[in-house]
N, C-alpha and C positions, 0 to 999 in steps of 0.2 A: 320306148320310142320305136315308131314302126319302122321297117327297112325304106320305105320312100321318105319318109322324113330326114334319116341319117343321111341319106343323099343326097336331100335338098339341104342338109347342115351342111357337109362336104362343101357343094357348091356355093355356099355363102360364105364359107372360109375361105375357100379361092379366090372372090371375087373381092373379099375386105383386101386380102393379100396383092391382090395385082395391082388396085386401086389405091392401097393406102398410099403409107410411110418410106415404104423399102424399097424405091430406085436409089442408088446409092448416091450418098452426099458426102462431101468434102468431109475430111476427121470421122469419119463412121466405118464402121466394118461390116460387109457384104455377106448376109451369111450365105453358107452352102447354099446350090442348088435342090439338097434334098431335103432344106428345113423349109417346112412352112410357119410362118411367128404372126401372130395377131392378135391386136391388139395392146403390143409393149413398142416403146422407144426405139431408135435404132440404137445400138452396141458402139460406142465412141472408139474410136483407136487409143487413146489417152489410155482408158481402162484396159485392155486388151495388150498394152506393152505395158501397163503397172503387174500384171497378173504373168505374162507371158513364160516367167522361168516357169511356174507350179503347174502349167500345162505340158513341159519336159520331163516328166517323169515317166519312167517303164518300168516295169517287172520284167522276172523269164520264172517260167513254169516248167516243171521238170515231166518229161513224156514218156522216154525209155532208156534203157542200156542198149549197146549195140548188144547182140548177143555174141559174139565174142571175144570183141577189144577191150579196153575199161575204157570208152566214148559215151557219149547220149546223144541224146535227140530234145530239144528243149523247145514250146513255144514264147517268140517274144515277137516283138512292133519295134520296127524300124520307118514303118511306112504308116499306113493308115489302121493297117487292122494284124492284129500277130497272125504269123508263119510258122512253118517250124524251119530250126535250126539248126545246124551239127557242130559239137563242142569235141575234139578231141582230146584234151586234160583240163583241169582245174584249170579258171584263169585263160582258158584257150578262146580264140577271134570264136565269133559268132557266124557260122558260114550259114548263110539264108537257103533253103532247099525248093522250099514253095513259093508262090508270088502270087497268090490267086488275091483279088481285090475284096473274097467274104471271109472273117474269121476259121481260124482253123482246130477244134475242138481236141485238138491230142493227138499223136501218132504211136504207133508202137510195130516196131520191126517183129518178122517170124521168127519166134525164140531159136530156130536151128538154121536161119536164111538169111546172111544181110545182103542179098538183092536188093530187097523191097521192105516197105513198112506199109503200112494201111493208117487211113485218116479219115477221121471226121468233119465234115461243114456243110451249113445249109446255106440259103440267100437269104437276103434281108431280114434277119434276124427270127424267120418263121417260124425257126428250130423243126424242119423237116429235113433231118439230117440222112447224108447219104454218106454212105463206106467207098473210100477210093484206095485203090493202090497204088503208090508210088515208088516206080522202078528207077533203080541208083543208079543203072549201066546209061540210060539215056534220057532220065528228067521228066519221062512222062507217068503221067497221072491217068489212071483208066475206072472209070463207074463200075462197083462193086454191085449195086442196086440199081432200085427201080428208077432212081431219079424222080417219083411223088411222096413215096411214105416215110416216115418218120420209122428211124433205123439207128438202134442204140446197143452200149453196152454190151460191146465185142470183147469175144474171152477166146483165145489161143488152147488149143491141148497143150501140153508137152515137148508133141514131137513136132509140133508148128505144121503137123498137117490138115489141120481143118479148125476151123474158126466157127464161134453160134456166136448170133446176135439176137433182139428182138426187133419184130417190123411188125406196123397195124397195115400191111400192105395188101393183106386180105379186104379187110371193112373198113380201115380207116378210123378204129376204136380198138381193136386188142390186139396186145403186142406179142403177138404170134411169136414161137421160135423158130429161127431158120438156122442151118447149118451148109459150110461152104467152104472150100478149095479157094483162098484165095488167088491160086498161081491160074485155076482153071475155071473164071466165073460159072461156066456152064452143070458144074457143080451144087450148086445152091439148091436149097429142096428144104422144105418144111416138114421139120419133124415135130410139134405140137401147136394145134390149136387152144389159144386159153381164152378164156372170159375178163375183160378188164384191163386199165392199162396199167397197172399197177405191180407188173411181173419182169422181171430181171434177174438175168445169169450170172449168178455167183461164181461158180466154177466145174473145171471139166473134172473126172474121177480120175486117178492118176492111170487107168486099164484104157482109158479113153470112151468107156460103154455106157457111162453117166454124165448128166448134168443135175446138177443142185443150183434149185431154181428157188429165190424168194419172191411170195403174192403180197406186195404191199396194199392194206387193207384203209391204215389211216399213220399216222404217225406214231401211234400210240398200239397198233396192232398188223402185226403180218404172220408170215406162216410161211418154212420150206417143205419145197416137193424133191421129189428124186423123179426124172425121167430119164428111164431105160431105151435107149436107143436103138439098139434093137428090135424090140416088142414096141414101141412108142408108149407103152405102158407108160401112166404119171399117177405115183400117191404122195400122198401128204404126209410126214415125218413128224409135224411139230402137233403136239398133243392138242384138242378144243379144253379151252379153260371158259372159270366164269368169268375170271378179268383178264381184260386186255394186257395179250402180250408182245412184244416186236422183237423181231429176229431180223434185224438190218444188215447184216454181213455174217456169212456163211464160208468157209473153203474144209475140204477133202485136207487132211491130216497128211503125210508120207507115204505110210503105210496104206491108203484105201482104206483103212476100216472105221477110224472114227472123222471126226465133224469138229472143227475149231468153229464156233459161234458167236457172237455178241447180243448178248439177251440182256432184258431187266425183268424177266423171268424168277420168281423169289427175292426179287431186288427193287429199289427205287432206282439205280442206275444199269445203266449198259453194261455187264462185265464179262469178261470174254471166256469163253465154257468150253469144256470137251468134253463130246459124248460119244457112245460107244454107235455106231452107224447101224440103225434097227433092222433086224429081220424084215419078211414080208409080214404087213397086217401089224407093224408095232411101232412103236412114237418113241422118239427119243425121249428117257425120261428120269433116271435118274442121273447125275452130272458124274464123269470121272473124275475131274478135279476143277475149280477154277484155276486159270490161267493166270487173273489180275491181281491174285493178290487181295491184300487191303485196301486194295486205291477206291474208294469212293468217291465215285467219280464214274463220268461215260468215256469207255474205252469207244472210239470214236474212227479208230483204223486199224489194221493190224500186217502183217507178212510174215509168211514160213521159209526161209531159204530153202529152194528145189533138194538139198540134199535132208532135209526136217531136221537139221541139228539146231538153227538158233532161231528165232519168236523173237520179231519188235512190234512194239504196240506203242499209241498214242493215247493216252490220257487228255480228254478236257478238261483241267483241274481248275475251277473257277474262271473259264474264258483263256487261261494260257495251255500251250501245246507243251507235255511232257514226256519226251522219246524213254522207252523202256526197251532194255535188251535181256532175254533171258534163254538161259538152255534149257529146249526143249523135254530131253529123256530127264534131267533132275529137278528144272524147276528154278535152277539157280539162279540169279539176280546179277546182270555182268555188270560192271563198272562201265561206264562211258565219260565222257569230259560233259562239266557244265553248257549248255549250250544258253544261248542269250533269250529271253523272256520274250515270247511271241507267238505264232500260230504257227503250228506244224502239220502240214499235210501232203499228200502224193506219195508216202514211201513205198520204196520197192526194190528189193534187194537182188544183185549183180547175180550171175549166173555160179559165180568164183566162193560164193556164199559169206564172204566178209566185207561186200562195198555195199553198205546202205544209203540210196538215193532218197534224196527230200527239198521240199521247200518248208522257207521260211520266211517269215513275214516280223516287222515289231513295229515299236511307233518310230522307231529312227533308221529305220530300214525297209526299202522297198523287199517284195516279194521276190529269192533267188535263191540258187536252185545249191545246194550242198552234199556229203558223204561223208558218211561215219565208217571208218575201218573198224571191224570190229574185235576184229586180233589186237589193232595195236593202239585201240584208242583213237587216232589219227583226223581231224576235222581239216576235210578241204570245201574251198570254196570255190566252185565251180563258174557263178556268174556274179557280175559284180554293176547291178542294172542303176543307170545313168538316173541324176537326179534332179537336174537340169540348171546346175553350177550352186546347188543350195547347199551350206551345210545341215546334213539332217540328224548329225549329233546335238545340235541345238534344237531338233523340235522337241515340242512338249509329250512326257507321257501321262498317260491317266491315271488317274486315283480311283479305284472301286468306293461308291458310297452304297449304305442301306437306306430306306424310309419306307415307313409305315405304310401304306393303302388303307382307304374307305374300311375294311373287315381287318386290321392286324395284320395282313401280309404281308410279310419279308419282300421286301423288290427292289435290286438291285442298278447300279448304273455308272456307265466310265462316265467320267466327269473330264476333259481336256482346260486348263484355264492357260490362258493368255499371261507374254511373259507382266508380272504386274508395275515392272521398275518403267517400261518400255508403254504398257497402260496402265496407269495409276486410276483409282474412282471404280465405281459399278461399271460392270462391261456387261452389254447384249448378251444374249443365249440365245443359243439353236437349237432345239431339242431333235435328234436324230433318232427317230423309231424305225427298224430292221422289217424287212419284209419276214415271208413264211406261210402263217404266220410260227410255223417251226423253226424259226432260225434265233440267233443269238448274236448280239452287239459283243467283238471282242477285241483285244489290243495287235490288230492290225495295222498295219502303213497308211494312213491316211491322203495318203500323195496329190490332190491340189486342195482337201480341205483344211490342209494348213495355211493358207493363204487366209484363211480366217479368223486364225490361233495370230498370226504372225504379221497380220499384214492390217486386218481391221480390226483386233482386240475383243473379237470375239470367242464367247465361251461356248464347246462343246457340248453336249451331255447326249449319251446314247441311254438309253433305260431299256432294260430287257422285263418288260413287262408280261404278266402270268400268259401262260402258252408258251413263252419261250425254251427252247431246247438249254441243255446245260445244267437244269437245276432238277432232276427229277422226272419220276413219269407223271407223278400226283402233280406238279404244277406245269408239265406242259398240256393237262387237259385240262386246265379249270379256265379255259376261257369258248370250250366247245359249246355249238350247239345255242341255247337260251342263256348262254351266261358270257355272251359274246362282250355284250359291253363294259363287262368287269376291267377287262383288259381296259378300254378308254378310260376309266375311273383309275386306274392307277395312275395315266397322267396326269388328271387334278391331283392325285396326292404329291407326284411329283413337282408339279408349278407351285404347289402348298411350301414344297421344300425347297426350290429354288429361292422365291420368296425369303424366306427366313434365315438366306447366307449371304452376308455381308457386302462380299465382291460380287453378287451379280443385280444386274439393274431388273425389277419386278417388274415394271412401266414398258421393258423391252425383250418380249420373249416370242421367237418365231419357233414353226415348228417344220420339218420337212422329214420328208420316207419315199421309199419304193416300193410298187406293186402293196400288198398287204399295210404295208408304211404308210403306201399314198391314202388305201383306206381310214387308219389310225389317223392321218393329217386330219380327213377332213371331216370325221368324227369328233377328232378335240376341237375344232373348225365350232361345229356344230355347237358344243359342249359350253366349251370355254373360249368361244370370241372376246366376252368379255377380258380374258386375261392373256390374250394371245395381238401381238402388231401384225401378222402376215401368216400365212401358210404354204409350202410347197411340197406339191402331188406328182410323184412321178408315176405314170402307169397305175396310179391306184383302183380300186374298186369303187365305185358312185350306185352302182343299186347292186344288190345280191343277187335281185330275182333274173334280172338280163345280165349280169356275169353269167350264170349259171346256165343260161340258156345260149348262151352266145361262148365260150368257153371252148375251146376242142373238144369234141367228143371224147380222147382218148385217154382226159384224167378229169370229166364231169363226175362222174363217181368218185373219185380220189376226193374234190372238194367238198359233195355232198355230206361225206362222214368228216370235215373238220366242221364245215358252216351252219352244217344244216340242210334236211332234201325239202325242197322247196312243192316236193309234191303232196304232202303234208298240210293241211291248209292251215293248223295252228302255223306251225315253221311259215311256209309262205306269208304267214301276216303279220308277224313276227321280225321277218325280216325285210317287207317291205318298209315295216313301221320305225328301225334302225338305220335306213340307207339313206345318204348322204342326200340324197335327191329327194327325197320324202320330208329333209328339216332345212332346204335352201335358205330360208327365211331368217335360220337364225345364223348363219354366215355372214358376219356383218364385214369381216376385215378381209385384204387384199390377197387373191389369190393366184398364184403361178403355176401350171400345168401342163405337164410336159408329157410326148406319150410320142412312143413308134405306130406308126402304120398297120405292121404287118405281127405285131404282137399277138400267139396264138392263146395266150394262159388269160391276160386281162385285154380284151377286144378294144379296139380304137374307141367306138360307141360310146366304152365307160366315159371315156375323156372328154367326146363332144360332148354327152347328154348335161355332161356337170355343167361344163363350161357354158352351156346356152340358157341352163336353168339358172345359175350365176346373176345372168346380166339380165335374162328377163325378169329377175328381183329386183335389178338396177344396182348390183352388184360390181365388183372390178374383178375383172380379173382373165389374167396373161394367157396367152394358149399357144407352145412350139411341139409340132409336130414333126416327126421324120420318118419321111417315106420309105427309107430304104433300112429302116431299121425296127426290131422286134420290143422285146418287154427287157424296154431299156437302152442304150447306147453304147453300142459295142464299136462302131469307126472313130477312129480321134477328133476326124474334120466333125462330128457333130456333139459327142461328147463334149471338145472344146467352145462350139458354139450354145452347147444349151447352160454350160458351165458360167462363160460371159454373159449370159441372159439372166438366168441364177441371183450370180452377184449384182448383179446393176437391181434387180427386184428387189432383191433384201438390202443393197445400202440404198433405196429411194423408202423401204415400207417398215424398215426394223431398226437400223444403223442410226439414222440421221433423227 
């Protein structure tokens, strides 16, 4: 679709929207200003206070320690979009610090300063994130940055006197290193130019004269450098192999000399490595010791306490979060208390060297923020995030199933069922496919898709189809490149297996995802309309070749090596010949498509182009858009509105 075209799409959606349905009517709900919806029904009040508690759920996200106190800094939503907070003990009020009206991406105080802490956020979801610091003596907030480039993955020294990040502030493609004096912005100065956006700083050297830098290549392969501050000198550490290796998280040992790693390097999984730190002109290469142990499995996170006596690491043991504590100099294995079955992420341990900060996530618990003493054992619960008067000891948890695929492959999937005394008979399915497509469906809080478990007797099922992270490095590539749609063919073998289990209805199976997901929708769309009542697209991909060309610049490369480079003419017609927009015609059932504005990864475009090729089939299908939002719905006020949209779609096209 050419650029005047899309404009003249734009302008025809505006005009459906002024013209149609939506002056508001008696018993109907008004959406946002910033949603545009056309072509669906308006959103009744009736449904919108049936649903109304499952949109009161929050989480809090754990950000820092104070560097002195034993306090944090946490974000969470009390308003539209989370802030950060300051918790001073377990179980302590939630003092609000920020109020700005765009999400706020994490904070974390100067390890030797608590004046100020520094913070991440962009506007309308662009994710052109800029560095601010906010000062505790008087509440203001001052531009770290340029205020246009995308500005990420800030790493503190030490001594909390100088902070690197990376910014494509040069070209607006590679994420340059910069180094900066938070207290004195006039500081800031560029010590590496790199190629690509695929580079991020792992960590400062403990002498302060090094950064160790990972060039993320694809998912399946990266590479650390060492850049000497100094001399601006930058080599490459990690040996050239024939197969693809990935080195996703790297830190500097106590001592300076060696390198804690996370490879799957002589392995199928991530496991976390110690090497001796190479001379000049030499690759790290033989291992001192592994770190993980026997856990087979991807070590998935890790922290050194500043004084390098204790090692926690997290384990992905089949989709649950596994906290590991071990000492360092022997290796030894510490006891901890059982912690509850769920996702464990953000750890980072206290200055004092025995308070381990974390979140946790399960199916009966929203995402809050926790600490492990690791002297005495000790589990406190720092946040205790609202649920919006449900009890959620009663929600349901998943059961892991396996089924075969099209070739014998193993493919995994959380299954959610509905309580059965409360729905008796076949109940609907929802099949929920993960974006990525690197990522992985796991037993997280579900927080208002239980209103589908609980409320309409609908069954969940997430399938973590081949590509996905968690199982391997051999099956998260086997959906790269020409073998792209193997991944879709798992969900025929999936709906094969739906089908053939007693409690769920065959007659009634919808499918919905995000970004990558939304691709997956409307590929099985494509595939299997015949065995599909509806689909829902959030932010997904509708043609390869204009994602790809429409895309930011600063990770078009990054996608290239998952999808395919499109400058190839095999590949380009390859994947012209797979995209959603290329097989309109055999989309026969009802589709809802939801998409931000200002989304940089999956372009608005993808959204109109579908939706207009849709209907010019003579097709149905829904279209809400938000303007002040990126890839995806990060404000509540539109979140909750495309939520109610959602549901009224699937009980008019799946339910009923």
């Amino acid at each position: 679709m050419t650029r005047l075209a899309c404009s003249v799409f734009r302008l025809a959606f505006a005009a459906t929207f002024a013209s149609a349905a939506f002056a508001p009517n008696v018993g109907t709900v008004t959406p946002p200003d910033t949603i545009v919806l056309d072509g669906a029904p308006p959103v009744s009040e009736d449904l919108k206070r049936d649903l109304g508690r499952y949109l009161e759920f929050r989480s809090a996200a754990f950000s820092c320690w104070h560097p002195e106190k034993r306090e944090i800094l946490i974000a969470t939503r009390f308003a539209d979009t989370p802030q950060i907070h300051h918790v001073a003990f377990p179980g302590g009020a939630r003092r609000q610090l920020t109020f700005g009206a765009e999400p706020i991406s994490g904070a974390s105080f100067n390890p030797r300063n608590a004046d100020y802490f520094i913070y991440g956020q962009d506007v309308g979801g662009g994710e052109f994130y800029q560095i601010y610091r906010y000062d505790l003596t008087d509440g203001r907030s001052t531009l770290l940055t340029d205020g246009k480039s995308r500005n990420m993955g800030a790493r503190w020294t030490r001594s909390g006197n100088w902070l690197a990040y990376t910014s494509t502030r040069r070209n607006g493609r590679d994420n340059d290193v910069y180094v900066m004096n938070p207290a004195d912005p006039k500081t800031d100065r560029l010590v590496a130019e790199v190629t690509g956006g695929g580079w991020s700083i792992q960590d400062w050297s403990p002498d302060e004269t090094q950064l160790l830098l990972e060039e993320s290549i694809s998912a399946n392969k990266s590479h650390l450098h060492l850049l000497d501050l100094k001399t601006g000198a930058r080599r490459q550490i990690t040996p050239q192999t024939k197969d693809d290796v990935a080195y996703p998280a790297a830190r500097f040992a106590h001592d300076g000399k060696t390198v804690l790693v996370t490879t799957d390097r002589d392995s199928e999984f991530q496991r976390l490595v110690e090497y001796e730190l190479p001379g000049d002109g030499r690759t790290i290469d033989q291992a001192r010791r592994v770190l993980s142990g026997k856990i087979n499995w991807d070590v998935e996170n890790f922290e050194l306490t500043e004084d390098g006596r204790t090692l926690a690491l997290v384990a992905n043991e089949n989709g649950v979060g596994r906290l590991h504590l071990l000492e360092m100099k022997t290796g030894k294995v510490l006891r901890i208390p059982q912690l509850p079955l769920g996702v464990i992420s953000g750890i980072r341990w206290h200055r004092n060297g025995r308070d381990l900060a974390f979140n946790l996530s399960s199916a009966k618990s929203p995402a809050d923020v926790y600490s492990l003493d690791a002297k005495t054992g000790k589990l406190d619960r720092w946040t205790q995030s609202e649920a919006g008067g449900l009890d959620t000891s009663k929600f349901a948890e998943p059961v892991v199933v396996e089924f075969k695929s099209f070739d014998g492959l193993k493919v995994s999937a959380l299954v959610y069922r509905p309580d059965p005394v409360k729905f008796p008979g076949k109940r609907p399915v929802l099949v929920n496919i993960h974006g990525g497509p690197e990522g992985q469906s796991r037993p997280l809080f579900q927080a208002r898709n239980n209103y589908y478990l609980n409320e309409l007797g609908v069954a969940l099922v997430f399938p973590n189809v081949r590509g996905s992270t968690g199982y391997g490095k051999t099956y998260l590539a086997l959906d790269n490149g020409f073998k792209r749609e193997d991944s879709v063919r798992d969900v025929g073998a999936l709906l094969a297996w739906i089908k053939a289990q007693d409690g769920f209805d065959a007659a009634r199976i919808g499918v919905i995802g995000g970004s990558y997901g939304g691709y997956m929708v409307l590929a099985s769309m494509v595939h299997y309309s015949d065995q599909l009542k509806c689909g829902v697209d959030v932010v997904g991909i509708s043609n390869f070749l204009s994602f790809l060309k429409n895309t930011q610049d600063y990770r078009r490369d990054l996608r290239r090596v998952e999808y395919g480079d499109e400058r190839d003419p095999a590949m380009a017609e390859f994947l012209q010949k797979i995209s959603p927009t290329s097989n309109v015609q055999k989309i026969t059932k009802p589709l809802l498509v939801a998409q931000g504005k200002n989304d940089p990864r999956v372009p608005v475009t993808e959204a109109e182009q579908m939706v207009k090729a849709i209907r010019e089939n003579r097709g149905q299908a829904w279209y809400l858009m938000a303007t002040d939002e990126g890839h995806g719905f990060a404000k509540k006020k539109n979140a909750d509105f495309n939520f109610l949209v959602t549901i009224q779609f699937l009980k008019e096209n799946l339910i009923r």
